[in-house]
C-alpha positions in Angstrom: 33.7 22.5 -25.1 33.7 18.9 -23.7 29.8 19.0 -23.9 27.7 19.2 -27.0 24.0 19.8 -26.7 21.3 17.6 -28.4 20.3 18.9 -32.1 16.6 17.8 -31.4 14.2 17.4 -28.4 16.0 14.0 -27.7 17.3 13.1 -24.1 20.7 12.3 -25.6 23.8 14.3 -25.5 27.4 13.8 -26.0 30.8 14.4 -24.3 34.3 14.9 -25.1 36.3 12.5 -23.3 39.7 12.2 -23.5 39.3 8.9 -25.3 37.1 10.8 -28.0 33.5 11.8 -28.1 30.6 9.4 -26.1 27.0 9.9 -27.1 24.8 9.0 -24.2 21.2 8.7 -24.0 20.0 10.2 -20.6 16.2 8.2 -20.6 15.4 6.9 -17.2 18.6 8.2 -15.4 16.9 9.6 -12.8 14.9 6.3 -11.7 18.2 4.5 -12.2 20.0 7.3 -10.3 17.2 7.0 -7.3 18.2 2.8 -6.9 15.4 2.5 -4.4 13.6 -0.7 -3.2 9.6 0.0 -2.4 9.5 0.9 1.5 7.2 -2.6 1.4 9.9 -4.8 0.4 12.6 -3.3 2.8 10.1 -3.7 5.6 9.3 -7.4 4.8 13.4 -8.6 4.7 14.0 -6.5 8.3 11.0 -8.8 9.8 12.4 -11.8 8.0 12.5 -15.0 9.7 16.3 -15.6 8.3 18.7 -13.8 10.6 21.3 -13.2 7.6 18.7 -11.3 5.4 17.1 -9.2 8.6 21.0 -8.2 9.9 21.7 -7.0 6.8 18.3 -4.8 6.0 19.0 -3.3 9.9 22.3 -2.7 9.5 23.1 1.0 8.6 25.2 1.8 5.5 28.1 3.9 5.2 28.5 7.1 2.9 29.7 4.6 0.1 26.8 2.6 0.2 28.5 -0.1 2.1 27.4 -1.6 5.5 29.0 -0.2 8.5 30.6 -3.7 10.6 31.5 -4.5 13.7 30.8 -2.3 16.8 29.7 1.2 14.8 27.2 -1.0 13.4 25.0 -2.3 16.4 25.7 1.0 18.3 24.1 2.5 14.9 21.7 0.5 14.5 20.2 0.1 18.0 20.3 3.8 18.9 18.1 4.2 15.5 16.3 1.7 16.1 15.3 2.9 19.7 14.2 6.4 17.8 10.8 7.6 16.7 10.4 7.9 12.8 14.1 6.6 12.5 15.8 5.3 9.5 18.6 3.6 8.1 21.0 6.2 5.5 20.7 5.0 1.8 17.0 2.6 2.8 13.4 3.2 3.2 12.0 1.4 6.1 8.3 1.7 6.7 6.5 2.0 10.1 3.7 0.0 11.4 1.8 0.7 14.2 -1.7 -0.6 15.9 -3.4 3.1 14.5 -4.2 3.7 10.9 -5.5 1.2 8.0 -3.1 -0.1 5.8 -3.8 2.7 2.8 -2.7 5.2 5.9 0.6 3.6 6.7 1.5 3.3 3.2 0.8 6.8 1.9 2.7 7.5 5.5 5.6 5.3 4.4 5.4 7.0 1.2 5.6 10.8 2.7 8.6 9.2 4.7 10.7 7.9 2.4 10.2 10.8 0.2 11.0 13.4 3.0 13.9 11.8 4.9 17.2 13.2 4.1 18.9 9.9 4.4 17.7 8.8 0.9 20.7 8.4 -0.7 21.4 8.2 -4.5 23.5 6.1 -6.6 25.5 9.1 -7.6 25.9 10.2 -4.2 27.4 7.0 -3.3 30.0 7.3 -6.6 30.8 10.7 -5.0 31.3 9.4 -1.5 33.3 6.2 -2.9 35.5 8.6 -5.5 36.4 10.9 -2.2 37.5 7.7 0.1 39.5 6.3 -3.3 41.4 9.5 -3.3 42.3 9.9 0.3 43.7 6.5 0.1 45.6 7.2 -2.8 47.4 10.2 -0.9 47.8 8.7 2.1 49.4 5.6 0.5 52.2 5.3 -2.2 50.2 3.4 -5.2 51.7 1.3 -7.9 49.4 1.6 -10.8 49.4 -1.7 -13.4 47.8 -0.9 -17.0 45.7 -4.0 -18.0 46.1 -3.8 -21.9 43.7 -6.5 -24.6 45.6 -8.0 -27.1 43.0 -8.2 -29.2 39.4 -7.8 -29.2 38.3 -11.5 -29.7 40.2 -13.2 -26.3 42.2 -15.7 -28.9 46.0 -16.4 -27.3 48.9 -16.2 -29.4 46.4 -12.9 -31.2 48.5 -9.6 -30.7 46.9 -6.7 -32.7 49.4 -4.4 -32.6 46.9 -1.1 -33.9 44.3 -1.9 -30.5 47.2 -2.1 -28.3 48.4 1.2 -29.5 45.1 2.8 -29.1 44.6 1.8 -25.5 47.8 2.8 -24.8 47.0 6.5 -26.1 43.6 6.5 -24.3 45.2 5.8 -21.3 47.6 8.4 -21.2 50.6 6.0 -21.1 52.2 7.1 -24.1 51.8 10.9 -23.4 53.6 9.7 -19.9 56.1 8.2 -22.0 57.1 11.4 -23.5 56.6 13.2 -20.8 58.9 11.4 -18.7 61.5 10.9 -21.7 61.8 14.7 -21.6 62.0 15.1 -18.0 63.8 12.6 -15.6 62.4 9.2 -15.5 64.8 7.6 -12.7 65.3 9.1 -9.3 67.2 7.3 -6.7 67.9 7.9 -3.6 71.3 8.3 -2.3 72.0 5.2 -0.5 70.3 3.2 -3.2 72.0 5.1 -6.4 75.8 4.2 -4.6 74.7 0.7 -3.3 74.3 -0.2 -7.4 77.1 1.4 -8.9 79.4 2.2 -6.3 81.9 -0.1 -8.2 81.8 2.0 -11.4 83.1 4.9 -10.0 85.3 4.3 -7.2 87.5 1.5 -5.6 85.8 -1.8 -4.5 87.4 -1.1 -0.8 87.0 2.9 -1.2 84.7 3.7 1.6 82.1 6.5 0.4 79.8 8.6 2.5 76.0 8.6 1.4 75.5 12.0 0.4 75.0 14.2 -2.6 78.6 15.0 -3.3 79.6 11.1 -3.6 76.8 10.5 -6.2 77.9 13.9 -7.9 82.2 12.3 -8.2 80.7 9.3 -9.4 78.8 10.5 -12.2 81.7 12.8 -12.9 83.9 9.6 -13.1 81.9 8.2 -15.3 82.0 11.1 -17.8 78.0 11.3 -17.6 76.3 14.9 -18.1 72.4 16.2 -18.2 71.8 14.6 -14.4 71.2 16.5 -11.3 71.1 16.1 -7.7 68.7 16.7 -5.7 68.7 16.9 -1.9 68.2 12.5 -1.2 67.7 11.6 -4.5 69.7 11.3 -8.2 67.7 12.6 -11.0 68.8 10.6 -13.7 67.4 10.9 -17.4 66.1 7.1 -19.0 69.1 6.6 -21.1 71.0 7.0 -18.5 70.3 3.9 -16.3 71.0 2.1 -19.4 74.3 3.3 -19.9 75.2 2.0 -16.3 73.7 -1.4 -16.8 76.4 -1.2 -19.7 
């Protein structure tokens, strides 16, 4: 099981990670997990007198906690504004009117805040921000870039070999490695593949058309096995691009 449960009456528990095991200590996660401001301060910065510090207590937030800009924002904002009892998502904004004592609006504020459904948590905005991340990473084509520490003390010219290896295990690098070392590592498209090393196979003048069966009587030139062909690319394994830089 990735979760162990606390021996004692403690508010700590632990988790497997891939990494290894993480002992955390769950006091006050909730408060930190509610991230609220007191509906008293959010009402004094949207009456400031600084127009930088009221815009930015109006304006609405996104689903990842972030402010909305530009045209969604005033439309937001104004049509809110313009409503009874309205509030901003992820903010608690406290109404004042020319009824009640000041206890009255409070414990009303209070009732709000608590009630509305547009209270927002920190955790909730993670979730939000984790979905967005992902559909950006599937619509795009992302080039990932491992940041490794040389050594745990920032010193240059300092290259500890034994926490270089661990990071690269705990990020899953080195099981890539393998991974890839068994499979094919190196797929090029057609085009691409006889752009490179069209010279190794065939005539410098020999006109070759871009399809599977010219990067198949190339590698056959070449005496090369354990490739394959796909239908646009060349599956090539890693020692094989080596052996054509040779």
């Amino acid at each position: 099981p990735v979760y162990s449960k606390p021996k004692s009456n403690s508010l700590t528990f632990c988790i497997d990670h891939f990494a290894g095991k993480v002992e955390y200590d769950a006091q006050g996660f909730l408060e930190k997990n509610r991230d609220r401001l007191p509906a008293e301060i959010i009402n004094i910065m949207r009456f400031s007198e600084n127009k930088v510090i009221k815009s930015l207590f109006q304006t609405p937030l996104t689903k990842t906690g972030n402010l909305q800009s530009g045209s969604m924002a005033s439309s937001s904002r104004n049509s809110k504004l313009n409503s009874p009892g309205a509030t901003s998502p992820g903010v608690t904004i406290m109404s004042y009117n020319s009824k009640g004592s000041a206890g009255q609006q409070g414990r009303h504020a209070t009732n709000s805040a608590s009630m509305t459904r547009f209270q927002q948590t920190a955790s909730t905005y993670f979730r939000y921000s984790l979905m967005d991340l992902l559909n950006k990473m599937v619509a795009g084509t992302p080039h990932f870039v491992r940041c490794l520490k040389p050594n745990d003390c920032k010193e240059p010219g300092n290259f500890n070999s034994e926490r270089v290896i661990t990071q690269l295990r705990y990020t899953g690098v080195l099981e890539t490695t393998r991974i890839r070392r068994q499979g094919y590592s190196h797929r090029i498209v057609f085009s691409e593949f006889l752009r490179r090393y069209h010279i190794l196979g065939f005539r410098h003048d020999e006109a070759v058309s871009v399809n599977g069966d010219s990067c198949t009587r190339l590698l056959q030139n070449l005496g090369m096995t354990d490739w394959a062909i796909g239908k646009s690319k060349v599956f090539l394994k890693y020692y094989h691009v080596e052996e054509l830089a040779q």
